[in-house]
C-alpha positions in Angstrom: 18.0 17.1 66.4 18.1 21.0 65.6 15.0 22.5 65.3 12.9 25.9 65.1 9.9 26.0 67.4 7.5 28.3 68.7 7.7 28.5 72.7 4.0 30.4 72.7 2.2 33.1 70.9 2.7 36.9 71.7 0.6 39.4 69.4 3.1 41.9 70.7 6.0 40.3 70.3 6.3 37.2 67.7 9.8 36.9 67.4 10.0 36.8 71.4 8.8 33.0 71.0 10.8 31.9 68.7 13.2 29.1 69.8 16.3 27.6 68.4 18.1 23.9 70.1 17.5 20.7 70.4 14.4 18.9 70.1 13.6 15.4 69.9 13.5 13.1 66.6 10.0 12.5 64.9 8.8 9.2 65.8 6.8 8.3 62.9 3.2 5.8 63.5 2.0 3.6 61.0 1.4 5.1 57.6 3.8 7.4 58.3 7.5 8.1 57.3 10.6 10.1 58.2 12.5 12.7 55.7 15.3 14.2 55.8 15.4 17.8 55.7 17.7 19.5 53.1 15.7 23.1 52.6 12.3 24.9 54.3 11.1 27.8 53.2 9.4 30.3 55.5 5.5 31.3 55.2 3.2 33.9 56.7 1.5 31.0 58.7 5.0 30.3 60.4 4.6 34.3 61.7 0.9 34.5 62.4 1.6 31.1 64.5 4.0 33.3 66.6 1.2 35.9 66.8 -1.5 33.7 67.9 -3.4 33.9 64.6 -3.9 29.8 64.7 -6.9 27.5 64.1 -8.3 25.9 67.2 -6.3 22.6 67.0 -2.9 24.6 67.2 -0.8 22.8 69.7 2.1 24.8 71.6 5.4 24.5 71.5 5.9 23.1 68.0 8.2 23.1 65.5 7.3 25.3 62.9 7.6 25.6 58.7 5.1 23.5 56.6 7.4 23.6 53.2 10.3 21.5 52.5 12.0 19.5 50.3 14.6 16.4 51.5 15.2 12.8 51.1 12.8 9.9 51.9 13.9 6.9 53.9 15.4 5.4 51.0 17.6 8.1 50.0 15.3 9.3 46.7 14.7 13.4 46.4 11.0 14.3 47.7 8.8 17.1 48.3 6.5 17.2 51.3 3.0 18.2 51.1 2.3 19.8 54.1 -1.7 19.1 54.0 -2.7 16.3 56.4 -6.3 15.1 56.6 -8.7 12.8 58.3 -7.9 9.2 56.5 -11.6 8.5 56.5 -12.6 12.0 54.7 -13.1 11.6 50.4 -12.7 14.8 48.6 -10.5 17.6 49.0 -8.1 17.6 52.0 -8.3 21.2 51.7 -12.0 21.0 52.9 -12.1 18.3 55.4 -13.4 19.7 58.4 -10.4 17.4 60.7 -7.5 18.3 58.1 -4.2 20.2 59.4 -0.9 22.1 58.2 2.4 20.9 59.2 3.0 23.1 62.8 -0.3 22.9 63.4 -1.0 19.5 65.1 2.2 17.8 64.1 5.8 19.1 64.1 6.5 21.0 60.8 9.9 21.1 58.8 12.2 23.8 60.6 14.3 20.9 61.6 16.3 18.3 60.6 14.0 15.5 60.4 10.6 15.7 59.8 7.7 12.7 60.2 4.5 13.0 57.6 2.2 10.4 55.9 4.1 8.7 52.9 1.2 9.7 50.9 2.4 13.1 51.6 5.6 12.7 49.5 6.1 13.6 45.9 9.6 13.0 43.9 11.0 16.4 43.5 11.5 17.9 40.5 15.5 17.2 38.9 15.7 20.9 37.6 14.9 22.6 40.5 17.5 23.0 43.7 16.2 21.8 47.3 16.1 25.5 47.9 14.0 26.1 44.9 12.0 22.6 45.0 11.2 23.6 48.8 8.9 26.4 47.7 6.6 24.6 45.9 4.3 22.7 47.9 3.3 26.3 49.7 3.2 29.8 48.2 3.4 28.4 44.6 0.9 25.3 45.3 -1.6 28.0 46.3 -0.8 30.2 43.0 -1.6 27.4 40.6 -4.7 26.7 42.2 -6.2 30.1 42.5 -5.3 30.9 38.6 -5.9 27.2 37.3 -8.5 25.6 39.2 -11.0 28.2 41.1 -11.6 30.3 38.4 -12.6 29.6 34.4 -9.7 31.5 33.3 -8.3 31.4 29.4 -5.0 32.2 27.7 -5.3 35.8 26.4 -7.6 37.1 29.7 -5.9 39.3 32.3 -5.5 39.2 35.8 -4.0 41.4 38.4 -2.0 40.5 41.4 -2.1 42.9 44.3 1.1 43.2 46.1 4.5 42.5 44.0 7.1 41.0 45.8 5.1 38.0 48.3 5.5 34.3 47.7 2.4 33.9 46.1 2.6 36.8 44.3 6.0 36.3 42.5 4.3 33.1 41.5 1.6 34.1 40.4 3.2 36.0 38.4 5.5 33.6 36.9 2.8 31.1 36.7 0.4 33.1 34.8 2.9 34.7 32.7 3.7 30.5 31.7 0.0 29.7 31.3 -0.6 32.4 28.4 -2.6 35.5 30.6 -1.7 39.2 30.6 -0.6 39.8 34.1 -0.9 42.9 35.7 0.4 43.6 39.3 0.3 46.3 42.0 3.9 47.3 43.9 4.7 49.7 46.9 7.9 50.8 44.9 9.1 51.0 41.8 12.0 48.7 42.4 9.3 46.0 43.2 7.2 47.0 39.9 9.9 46.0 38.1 11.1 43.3 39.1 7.8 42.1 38.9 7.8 42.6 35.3 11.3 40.7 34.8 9.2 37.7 36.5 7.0 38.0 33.9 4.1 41.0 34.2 3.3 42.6 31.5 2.3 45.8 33.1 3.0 47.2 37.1 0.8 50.1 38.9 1.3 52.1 42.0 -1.5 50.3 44.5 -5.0 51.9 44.1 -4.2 52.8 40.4 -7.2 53.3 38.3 -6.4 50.9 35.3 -6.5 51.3 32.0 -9.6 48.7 31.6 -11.1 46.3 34.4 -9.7 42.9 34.7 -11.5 39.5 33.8 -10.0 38.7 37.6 -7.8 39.6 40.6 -5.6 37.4 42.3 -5.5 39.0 45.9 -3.3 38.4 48.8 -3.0 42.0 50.6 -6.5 42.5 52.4 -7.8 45.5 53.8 -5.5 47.4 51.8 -6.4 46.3 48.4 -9.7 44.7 48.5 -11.7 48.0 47.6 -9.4 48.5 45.1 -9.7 44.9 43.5 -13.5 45.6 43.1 -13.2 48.4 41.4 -10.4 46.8 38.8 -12.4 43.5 38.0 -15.0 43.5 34.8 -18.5 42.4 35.9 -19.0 38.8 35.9 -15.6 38.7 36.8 -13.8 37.1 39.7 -11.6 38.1 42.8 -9.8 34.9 44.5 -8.7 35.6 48.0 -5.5 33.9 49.8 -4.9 36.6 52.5 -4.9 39.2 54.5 -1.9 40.6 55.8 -2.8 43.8 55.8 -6.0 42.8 57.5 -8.6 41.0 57.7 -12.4 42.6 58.1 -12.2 45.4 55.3 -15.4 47.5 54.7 -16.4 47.0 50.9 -19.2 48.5 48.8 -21.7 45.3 48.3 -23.3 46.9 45.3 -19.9 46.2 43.5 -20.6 42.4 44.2 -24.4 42.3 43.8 -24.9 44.7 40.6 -21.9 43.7 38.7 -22.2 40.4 39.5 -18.9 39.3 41.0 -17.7 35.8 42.3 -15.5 35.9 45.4 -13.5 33.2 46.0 -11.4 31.5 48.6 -8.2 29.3 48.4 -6.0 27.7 51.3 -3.4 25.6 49.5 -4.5 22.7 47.7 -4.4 19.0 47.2 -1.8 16.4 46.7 -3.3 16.3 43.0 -3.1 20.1 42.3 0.5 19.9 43.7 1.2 16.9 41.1 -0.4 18.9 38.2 2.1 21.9 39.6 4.9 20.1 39.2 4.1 19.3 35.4 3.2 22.5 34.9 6.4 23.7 35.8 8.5 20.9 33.7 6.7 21.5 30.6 7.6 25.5 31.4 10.5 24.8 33.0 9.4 27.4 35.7 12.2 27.8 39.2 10.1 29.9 42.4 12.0 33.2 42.9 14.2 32.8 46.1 14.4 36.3 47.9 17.3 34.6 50.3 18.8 31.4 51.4 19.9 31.3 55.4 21.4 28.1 57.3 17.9 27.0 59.5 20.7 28.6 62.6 19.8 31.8 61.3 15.8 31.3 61.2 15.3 34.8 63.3 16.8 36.9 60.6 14.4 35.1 58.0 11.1 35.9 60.0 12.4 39.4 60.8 12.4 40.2 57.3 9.3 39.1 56.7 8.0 40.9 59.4 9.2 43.9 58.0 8.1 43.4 54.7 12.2 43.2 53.0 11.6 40.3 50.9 11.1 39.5 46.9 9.8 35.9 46.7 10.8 33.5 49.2 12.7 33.4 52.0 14.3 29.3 52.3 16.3 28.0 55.1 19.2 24.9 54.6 19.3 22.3 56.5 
């Protein structure tokens, strides 16, 4: 089968190990099933893989992407959740200690066929397009659960995303637009700003912008190049829930900020097969479709990650199979 894959890791030069032919169909074990691949989109993980950024159990070469969206054995529409955990472990898959991401341990979905647990697979929703659908379980899965499940957050507070224009960010925006907060976000331009507010924001600053009041919390993604900045936005007793870093990842912050003002910082790293479940309703009772930035057959995979490496993309970047 076709297939995207990274050959090694190069700090220097990602896009050097990227690799585009033949590799051999998934060979699925018990418990385990076979899908079809119809879209995948494309995620900072795929790119900080090809950098070396990767958790100890990485394995090298591997096909990359942890997104997608196909058809099951049995011809029926799915979505894949690309979170695979110990069998044994009881909680949240997100926390097990053994648990993995699609291209981690396991071949991930830049390829025609993909094997993961059947427990894995969700029906995808009938309103939304592979393309769209294949979004979901990634950059939006990680959105819901940072706005709707890490932090007490009620219709009528606001929040403000750093960085418009990201997967998570464009839904995050769109999400808590749906779920009744006042969204605020940062941009580098103005044509991001406002696009940003046709997603949904009901207000867009330069980055570093000294608001017009502090936030009740801020939905960060940047890093280094916003974290300073989020502390001084967010109200005391308020919260700042932290996704990423691409801009960086050891910022120097002012701890009295935390301490005196009393602030929660919290993490997220995807979420479970239930939070992608409760996603899914969420978006049918808002009848909510991810922003796609670009679609590109999986042949053209390169151009994809170079854009993202540069930073040219608005939402998400999905590759058909």
């Amino acid at each position: 089968m076709f297939a995207i894959s990274a050959a090694g890791a190069d700090a220097a030069d990602p896009l050097g190990q990227l690799r585009a032919g033949e590799w051999p169909d998934p060979s699925p074990g018990e418990g385990w099933t076979t899908v079809t691949v119809r879209a995948a989109s494309l995620n900072r993980h795929d790119l900080w893989t090809l950098r070396g950024v990767v958790p100890p159990h990485q394995r090298l070469p591997v096909v990359l992407g942890s997104d997608a969206a196909g058809v099951d054995e049995n011809g029926e529409p799915v979505l894949v959740h690309s979170v695979i955990g110990n069998p044994a472990y009881r909680g949240d898959e997100t926390l097990d200690p053994d648990r993995t991401v699609l291209s981690e341990q396991y071949d991930g979905t830049f390829a025609e066929r993909v094997a993961v647990p059947v427990q894995n697979l969700l029906p995808k929703p009938a309103w939304l397009s592979f393309e769209e659908a294949a979004c979901l379980p990634g950059s939006w899965l990680t959105a819901y659960r940072m706005l709707f499940e890490q932090v007490p957050l009620k219709p009528g507070d606001t929040v403000l995303v750093q960085g418009a224009g990201g997967g998570v960010s464009t839904a995050l925006v769109a999400l808590a637009a749906a779920g009744g907060l006042q969204v605020w976000v940062t941009g580098s331009t103005e044509e991001r700003r406002r696009r940003a507010e046709r997603l949904g924001a009901d207000a867009s600053f330069p980055p570093g912008t000294r608001l017009p009041r502090r936030v009740d919390a801020v939905m960060e993604t940047v890093g280094e190049a916003t974290l300073a900045h989020s502390l001084r936005s967010v109200r005391s007793g308020g919260h700042i829930v932290v996704c990423g870093a691409t801009t960086g990842a050891t910022p120097r912050i002012d701890l009295t900020h935390v301490f005196y003002r009393q602030l929660t910082i919290t993490g997220c790293t995807l979420g479970t097969r239930e939070h992608l479940a409760g996603l899914l309703r969420f978006c049918a009772e808002h009848r909510l479709a991810p922003a796609v930035d670009r679609v590109l057959p999986l042949s053209r995979a390169a151009a994809g990650f170079q854009a993202m490496a540069e930073g040219d993309v608005f939402g998400k970047i999905v590759f058909s199979v």
